[in-house]
Backbone bond lengths (Angstrom), bond angles and torsions (degrees), N, CA, C in turn:
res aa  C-N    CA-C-N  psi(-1)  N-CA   C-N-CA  omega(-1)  CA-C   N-CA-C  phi
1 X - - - 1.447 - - 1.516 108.38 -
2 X 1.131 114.84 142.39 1.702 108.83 -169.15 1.371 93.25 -125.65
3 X 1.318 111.42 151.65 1.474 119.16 -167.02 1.637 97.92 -90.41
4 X 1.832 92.40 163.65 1.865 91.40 -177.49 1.322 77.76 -107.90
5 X 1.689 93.98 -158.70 1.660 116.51 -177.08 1.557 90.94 -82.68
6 X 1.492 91.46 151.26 1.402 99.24 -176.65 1.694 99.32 -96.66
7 X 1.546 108.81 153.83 1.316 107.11 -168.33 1.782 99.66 -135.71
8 X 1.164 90.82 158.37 1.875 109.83 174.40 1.633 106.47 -92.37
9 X 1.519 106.42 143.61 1.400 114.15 -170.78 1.743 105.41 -68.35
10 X 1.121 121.38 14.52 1.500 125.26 -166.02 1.715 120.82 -136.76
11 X 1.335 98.96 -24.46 1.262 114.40 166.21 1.458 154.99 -155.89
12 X 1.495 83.74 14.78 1.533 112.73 172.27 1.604 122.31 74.81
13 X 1.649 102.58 -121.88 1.965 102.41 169.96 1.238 89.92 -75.45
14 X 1.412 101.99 -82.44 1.584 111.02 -151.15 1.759 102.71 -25.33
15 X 1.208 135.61 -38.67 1.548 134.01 -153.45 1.974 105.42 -84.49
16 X 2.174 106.48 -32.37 0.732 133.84 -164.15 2.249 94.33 -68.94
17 X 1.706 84.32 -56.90 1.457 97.67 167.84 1.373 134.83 -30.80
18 X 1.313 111.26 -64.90 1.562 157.06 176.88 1.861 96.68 -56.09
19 X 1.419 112.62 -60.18 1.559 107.47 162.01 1.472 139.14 -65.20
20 X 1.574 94.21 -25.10 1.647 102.07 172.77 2.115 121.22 -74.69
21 X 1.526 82.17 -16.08 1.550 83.02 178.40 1.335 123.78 -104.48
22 X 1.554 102.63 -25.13 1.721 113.69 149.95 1.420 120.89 -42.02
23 X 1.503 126.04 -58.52 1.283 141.68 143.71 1.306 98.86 -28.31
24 X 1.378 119.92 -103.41 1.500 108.38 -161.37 1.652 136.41 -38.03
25 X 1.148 106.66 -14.22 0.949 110.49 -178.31 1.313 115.48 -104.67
26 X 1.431 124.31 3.81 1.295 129.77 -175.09 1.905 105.09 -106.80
27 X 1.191 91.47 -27.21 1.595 123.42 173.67 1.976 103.15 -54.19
28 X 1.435 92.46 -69.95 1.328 122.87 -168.84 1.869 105.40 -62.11
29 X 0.982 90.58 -31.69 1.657 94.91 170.62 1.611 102.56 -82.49
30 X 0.894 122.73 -40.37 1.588 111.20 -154.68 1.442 93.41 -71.47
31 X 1.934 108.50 -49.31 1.192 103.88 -160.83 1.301 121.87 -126.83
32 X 1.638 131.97 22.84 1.334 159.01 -171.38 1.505 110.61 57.06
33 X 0.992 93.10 156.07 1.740 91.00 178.85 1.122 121.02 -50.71
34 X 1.671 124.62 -44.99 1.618 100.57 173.13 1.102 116.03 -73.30
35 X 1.245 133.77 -34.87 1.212 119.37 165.81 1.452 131.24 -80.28
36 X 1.980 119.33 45.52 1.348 114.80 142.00 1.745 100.67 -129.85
37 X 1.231 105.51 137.17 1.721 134.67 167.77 1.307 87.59 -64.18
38 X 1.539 112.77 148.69 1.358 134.55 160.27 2.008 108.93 -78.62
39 X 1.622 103.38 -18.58 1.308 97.75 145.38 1.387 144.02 -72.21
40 X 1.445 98.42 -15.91 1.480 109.61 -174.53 1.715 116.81 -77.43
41 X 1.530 103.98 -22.61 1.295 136.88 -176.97 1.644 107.96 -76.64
42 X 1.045 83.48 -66.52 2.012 93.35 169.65 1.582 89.08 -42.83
43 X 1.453 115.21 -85.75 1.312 105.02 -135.35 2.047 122.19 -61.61
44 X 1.659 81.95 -7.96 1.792 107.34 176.00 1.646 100.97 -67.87
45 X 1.296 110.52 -24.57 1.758 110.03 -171.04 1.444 93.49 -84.28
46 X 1.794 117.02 -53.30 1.436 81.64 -136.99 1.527 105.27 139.73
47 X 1.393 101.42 -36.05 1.707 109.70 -147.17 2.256 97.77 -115.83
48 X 1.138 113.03 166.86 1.147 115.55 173.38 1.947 98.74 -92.02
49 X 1.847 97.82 155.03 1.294 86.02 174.92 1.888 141.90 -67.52
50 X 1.466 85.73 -0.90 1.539 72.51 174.62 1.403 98.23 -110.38
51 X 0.942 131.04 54.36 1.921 139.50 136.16 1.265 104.48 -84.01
52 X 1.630 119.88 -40.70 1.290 129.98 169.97 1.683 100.14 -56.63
53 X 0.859 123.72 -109.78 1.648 148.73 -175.14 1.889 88.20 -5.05
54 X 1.252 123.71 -45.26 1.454 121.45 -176.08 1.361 109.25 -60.93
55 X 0.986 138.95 -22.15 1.702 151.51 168.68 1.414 109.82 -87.29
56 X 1.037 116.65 -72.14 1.478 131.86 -168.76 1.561 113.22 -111.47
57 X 1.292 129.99 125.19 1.264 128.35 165.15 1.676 116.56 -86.48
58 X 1.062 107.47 -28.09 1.988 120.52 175.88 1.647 109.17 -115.44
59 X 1.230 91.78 145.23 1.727 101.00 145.17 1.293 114.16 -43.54
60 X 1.482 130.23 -57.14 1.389 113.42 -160.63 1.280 92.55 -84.62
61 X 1.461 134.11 -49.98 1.262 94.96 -166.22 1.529 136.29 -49.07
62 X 1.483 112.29 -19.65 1.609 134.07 -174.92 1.638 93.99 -57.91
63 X 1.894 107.49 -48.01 1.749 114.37 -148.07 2.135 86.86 -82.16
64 X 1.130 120.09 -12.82 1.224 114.36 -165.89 1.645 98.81 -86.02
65 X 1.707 111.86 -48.46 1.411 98.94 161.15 1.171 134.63 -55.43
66 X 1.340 117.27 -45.04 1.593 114.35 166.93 1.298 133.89 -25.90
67 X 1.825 93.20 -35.95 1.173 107.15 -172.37 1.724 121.13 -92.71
68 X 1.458 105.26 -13.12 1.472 108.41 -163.13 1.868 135.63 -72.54
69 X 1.554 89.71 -23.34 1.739 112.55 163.83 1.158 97.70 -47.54
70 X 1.562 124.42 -67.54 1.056 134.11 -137.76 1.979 112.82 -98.55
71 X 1.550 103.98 4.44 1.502 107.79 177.03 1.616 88.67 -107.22
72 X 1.502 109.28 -52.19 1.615 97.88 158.01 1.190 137.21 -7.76
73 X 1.420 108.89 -66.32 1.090 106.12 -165.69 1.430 110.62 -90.52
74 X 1.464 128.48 -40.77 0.902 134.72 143.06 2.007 121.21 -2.47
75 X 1.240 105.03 -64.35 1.631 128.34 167.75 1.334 105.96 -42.00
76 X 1.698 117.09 -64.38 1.156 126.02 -172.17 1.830 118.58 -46.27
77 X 1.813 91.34 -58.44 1.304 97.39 176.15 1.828 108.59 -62.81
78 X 1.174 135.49 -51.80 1.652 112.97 -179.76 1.841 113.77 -52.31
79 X 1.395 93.25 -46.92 1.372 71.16 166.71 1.347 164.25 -43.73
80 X 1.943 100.60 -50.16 1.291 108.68 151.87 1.507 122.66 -73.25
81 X 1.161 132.80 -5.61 1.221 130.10 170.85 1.094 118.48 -87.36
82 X 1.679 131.17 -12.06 1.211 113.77 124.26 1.403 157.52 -102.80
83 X 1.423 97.62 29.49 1.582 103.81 152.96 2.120 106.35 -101.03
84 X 1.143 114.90 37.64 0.890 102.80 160.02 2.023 112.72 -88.54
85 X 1.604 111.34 151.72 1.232 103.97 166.33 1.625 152.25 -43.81
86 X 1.593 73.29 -50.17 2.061 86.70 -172.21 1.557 97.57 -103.81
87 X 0.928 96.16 172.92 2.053 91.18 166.06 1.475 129.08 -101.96
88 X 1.203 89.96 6.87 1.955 106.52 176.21 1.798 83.86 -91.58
89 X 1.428 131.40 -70.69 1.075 107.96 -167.07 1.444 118.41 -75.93
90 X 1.289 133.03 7.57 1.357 128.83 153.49 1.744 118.80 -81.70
91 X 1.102 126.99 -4.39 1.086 150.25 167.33 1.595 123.26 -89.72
92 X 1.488 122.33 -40.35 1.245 135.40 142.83 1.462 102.88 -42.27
93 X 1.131 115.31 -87.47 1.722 135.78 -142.52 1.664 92.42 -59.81
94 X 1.089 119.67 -20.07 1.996 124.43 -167.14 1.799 79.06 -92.40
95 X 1.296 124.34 -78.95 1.378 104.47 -163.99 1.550 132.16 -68.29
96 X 1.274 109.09 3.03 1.611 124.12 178.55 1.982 94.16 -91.97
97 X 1.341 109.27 -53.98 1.404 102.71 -164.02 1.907 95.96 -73.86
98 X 1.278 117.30 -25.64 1.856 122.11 178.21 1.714 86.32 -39.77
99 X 1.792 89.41 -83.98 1.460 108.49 -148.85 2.066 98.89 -51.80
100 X 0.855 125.19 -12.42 1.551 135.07 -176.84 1.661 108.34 -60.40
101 X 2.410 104.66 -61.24 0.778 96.79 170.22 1.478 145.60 -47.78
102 X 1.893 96.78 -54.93 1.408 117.63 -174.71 1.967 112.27 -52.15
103 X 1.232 99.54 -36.11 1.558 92.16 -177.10 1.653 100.06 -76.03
104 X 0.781 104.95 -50.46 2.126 106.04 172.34 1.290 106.67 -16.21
105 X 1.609 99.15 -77.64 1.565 111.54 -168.08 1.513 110.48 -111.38
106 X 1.214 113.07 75.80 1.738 117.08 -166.68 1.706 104.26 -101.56
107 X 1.236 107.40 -6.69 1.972 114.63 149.13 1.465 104.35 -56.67
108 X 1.553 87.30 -57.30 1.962 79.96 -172.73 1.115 131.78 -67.32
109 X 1.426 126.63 -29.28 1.342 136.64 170.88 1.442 102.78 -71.70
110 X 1.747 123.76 -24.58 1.776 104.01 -178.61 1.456 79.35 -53.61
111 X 1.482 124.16 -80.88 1.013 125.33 -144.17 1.295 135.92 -45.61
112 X 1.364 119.27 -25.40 1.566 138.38 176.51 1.349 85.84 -75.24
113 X 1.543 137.81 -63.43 1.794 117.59 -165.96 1.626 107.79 -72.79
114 X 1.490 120.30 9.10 1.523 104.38 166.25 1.244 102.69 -101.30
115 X 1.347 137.13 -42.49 1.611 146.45 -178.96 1.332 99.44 -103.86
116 X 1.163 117.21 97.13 1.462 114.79 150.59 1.367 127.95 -62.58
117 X 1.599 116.28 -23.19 1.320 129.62 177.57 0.993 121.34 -54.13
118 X 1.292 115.56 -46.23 1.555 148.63 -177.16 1.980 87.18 -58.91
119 X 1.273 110.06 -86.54 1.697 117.01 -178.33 1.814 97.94 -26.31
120 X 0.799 102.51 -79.28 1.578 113.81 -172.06 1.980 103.20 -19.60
121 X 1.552 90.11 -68.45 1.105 96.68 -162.89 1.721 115.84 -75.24
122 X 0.881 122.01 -17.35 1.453 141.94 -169.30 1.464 85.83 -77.57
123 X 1.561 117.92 -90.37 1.418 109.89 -176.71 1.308 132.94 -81.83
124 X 1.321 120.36 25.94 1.617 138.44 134.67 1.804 105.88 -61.43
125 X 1.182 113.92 -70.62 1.266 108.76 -177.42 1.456 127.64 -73.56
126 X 1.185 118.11 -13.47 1.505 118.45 -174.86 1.629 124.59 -79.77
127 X 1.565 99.09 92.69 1.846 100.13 158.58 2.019 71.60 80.20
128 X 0.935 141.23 36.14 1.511 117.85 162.78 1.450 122.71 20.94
129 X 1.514 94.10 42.94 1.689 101.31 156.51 1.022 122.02 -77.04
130 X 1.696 128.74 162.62 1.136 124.87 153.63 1.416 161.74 -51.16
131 X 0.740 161.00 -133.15 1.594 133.27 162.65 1.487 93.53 -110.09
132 X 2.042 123.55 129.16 0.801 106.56 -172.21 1.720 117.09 -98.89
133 X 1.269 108.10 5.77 1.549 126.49 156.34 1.272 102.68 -63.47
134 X 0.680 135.52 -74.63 0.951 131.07 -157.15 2.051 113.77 -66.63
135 X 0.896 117.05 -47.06 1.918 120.34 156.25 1.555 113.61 -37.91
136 X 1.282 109.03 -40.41 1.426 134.58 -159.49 1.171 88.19 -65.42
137 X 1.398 129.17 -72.42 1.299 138.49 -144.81 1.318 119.80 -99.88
138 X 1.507 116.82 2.14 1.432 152.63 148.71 1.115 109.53 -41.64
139 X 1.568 99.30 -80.23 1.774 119.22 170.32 1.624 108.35 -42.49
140 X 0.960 110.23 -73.76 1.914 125.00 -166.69 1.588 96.55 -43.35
141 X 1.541 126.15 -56.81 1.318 145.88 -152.14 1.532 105.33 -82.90
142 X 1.208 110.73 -36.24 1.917 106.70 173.67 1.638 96.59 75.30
143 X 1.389 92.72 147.27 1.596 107.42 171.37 1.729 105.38 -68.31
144 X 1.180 119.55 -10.28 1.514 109.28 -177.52 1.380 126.06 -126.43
145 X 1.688 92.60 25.10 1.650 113.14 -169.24 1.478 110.70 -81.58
146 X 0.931 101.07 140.54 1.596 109.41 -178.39 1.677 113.87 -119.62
147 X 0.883 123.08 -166.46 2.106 121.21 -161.94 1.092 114.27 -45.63
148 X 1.533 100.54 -58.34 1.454 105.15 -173.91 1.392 138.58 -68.28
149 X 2.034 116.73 -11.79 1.137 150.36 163.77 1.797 96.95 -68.03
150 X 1.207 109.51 -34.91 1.895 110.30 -154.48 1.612 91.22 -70.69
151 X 1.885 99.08 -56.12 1.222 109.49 -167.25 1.655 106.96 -50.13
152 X 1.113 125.05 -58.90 1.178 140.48 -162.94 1.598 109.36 -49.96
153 X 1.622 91.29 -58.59 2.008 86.24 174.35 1.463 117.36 -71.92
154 X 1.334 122.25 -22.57 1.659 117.12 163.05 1.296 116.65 -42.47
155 X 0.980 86.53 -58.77 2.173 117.64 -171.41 1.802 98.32 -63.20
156 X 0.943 131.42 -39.00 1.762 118.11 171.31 1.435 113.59 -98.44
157 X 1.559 127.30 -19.36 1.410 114.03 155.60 1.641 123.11 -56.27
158 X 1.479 100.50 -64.59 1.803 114.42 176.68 1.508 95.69 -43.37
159 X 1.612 124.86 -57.63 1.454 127.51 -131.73 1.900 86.94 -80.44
160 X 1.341 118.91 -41.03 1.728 122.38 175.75 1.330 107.18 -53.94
161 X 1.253 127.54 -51.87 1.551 126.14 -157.73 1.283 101.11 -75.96
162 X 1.496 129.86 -58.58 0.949 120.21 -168.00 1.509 137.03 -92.37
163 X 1.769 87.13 11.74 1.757 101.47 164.27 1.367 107.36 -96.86
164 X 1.286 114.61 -12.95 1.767 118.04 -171.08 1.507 108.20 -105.65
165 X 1.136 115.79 -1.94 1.429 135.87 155.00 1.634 128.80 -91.82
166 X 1.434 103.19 -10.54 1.333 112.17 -170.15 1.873 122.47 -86.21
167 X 1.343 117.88 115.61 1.649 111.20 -165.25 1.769 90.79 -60.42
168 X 1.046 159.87 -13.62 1.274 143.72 161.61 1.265 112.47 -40.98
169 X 1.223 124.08 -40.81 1.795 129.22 176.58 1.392 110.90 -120.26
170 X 1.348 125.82 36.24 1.112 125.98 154.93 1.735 115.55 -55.11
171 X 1.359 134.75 -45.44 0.949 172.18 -137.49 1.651 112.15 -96.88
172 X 1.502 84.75 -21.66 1.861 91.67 168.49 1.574 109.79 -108.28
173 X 1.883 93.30 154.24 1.104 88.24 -170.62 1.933 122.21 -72.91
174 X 1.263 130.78 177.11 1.134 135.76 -169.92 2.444 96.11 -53.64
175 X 1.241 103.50 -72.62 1.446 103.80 -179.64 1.585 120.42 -52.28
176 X 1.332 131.53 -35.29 1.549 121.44 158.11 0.572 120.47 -66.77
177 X 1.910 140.40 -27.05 1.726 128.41 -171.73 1.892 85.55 -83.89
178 X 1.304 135.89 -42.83 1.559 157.85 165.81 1.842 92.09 -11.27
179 X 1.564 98.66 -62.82 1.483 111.40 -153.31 1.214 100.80 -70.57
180 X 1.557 112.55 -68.65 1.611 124.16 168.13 1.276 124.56 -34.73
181 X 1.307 128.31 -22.27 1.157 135.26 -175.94 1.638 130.37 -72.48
182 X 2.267 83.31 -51.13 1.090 100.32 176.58 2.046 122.32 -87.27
183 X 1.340 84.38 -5.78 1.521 103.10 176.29 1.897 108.02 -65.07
184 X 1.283 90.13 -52.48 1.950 99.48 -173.35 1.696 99.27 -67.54
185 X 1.499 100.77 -36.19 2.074 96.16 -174.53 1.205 94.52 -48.91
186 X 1.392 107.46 -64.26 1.518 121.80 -152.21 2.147 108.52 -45.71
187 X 1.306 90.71 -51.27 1.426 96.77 -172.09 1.522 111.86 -65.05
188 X 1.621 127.31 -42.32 1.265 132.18 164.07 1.656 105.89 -48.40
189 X 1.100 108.50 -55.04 1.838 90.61 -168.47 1.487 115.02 -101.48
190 X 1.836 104.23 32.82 1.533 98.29 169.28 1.710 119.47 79.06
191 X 1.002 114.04 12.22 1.790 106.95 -156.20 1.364 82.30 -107.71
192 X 1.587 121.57 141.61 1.916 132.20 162.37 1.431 96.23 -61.54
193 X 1.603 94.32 132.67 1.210 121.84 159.41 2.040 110.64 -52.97
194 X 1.474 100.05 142.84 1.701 109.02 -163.34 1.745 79.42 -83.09
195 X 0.780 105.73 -176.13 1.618 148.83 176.73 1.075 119.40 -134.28
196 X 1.362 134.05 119.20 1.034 138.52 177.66 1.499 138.82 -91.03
């Protein structure tokens, strides 16, 4: 008899799904991807491993979902930021929707600034997009940017992720690390502070 996916009295796979990557990713933070077993995951659910194996056949594929809300959305925001008009507001709209993601999913970013491997490989393989560092800093950098523009958008991409990833401010809520965030972008790449 071979086991199915194990399911919740409320929402079946999809909910079973939805818990296995919550798990994994809470897993994956504590203890990096190589160091969590897809047994270790099972036994964090609840479930035997092939409830696991019915979702996911790999680790990465599990660490690639983990990751996909959050390259998603990620996508979304370059995108519309470049169909914005001017390049001040495509430059706005990239570091408002950035700093948007990272506080969203700031599990995921711990985890991308402890495993970079994981980053690498996650958005190397995902949906064969492009590199989104690299779009990112396209936008921020301007076709007529020169060092001190380069430095600057390095310095508020790196400097966002890995303060909005950081357990030092775990502890704040989602809209102050939000504010702070977009306060330091803003000042690194020159842009007037909004008004509210």
């Amino acid at each position: 008899m071979t086991a199915g996916p194990a399911t919740v009295s409320t929402g079946g796979q999809e909910d079973t799904r939805t818990r296995l990557l919550g798990t994994a990713l809470r897993l994956f933070t504590e203890h990096g991807v190589e160091g969590t077993s897809l047994q270790m995951i099972a036994d964090a659910l609840g479930v035997t491993k092939a409830a696991v194996y019915y979702h996911f056949k790999t680790k990465n594929e599990i660490a690639e979902a983990v990751a996909e809300p959050g390259l998603k959305e990620l996508n979304e925001v370059v995108e519309e930021a470049t169909r914005q008009r001017r390049r001040g507001q495509q430059v706005d709209h990239l570091l408002t929707g950035f700093v948007d993601v990272v506080v969203h999913h700031r599990a995921l970013i711990a985890l991308f600034n402890r495993d970079h491997g994981v980053l690498r490989s996650v958005t190397k393989s995902w949906a064969g997009e492009e590199n989104f560092g690299e779009r990112i800093l396209e936008i921020l950098i301007g076709p007529d940017g020169d060092v001190n523009r380069a430095v600057a958008a390095h310095a508020a991409i790196a400097g966002i992720a890995l303060t909005g990833g950081a357990p030092e401010f775990a502890e704040l809520d989602d809209d102050t690390l939000r504010e702070h965030l977009l306060d330091v972008g803003r000042k690194l790449l020159g842009r007037p502070r909004r008004v509210s």
